[in-house]
C-alpha positions, 0 to 999 in steps of 0.5 A: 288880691289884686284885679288880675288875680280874681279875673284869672280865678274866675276865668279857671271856674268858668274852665272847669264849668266848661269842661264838665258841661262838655263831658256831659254833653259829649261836646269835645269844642266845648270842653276844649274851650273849657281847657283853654279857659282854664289855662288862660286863668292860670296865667292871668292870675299868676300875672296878677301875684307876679304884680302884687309882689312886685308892688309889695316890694317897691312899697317894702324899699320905699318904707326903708327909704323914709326911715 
């Protein structure tokens, strides 16, 4: 796991913390934010495994280059 990869779980925890605090609390901005959060963490955390492939695979070709 990669840093993009944790900052985006962290970022969809602190979504869904956003999202029950505002359906407690009735407070439809903060729960918005919650949402937002959340789908920005999705994001970022897909870009990371994107990332960490990619690097996995670059790593892959260069291990059969030295054979």
């Amino acid at each position: 796991m990669n840093r993009d990869e944790l900052d985006g779980k962290v970022d969809q925890v602190k979504g869904k913390i956003k999202q029950a605090a505002g359906d407690l609390t009735d407070d439809e901005q903060l729960r918005d934010e919650g949402v937002v959060d959340e789908a920005s963490g999705d994001l970022q955390e897909g870009f990371g495994r994107g990332r960490r492939k990619i690097g996995d695979a670059i790593k892959d070709i260069g291990d059969a280059i030295k054979r």
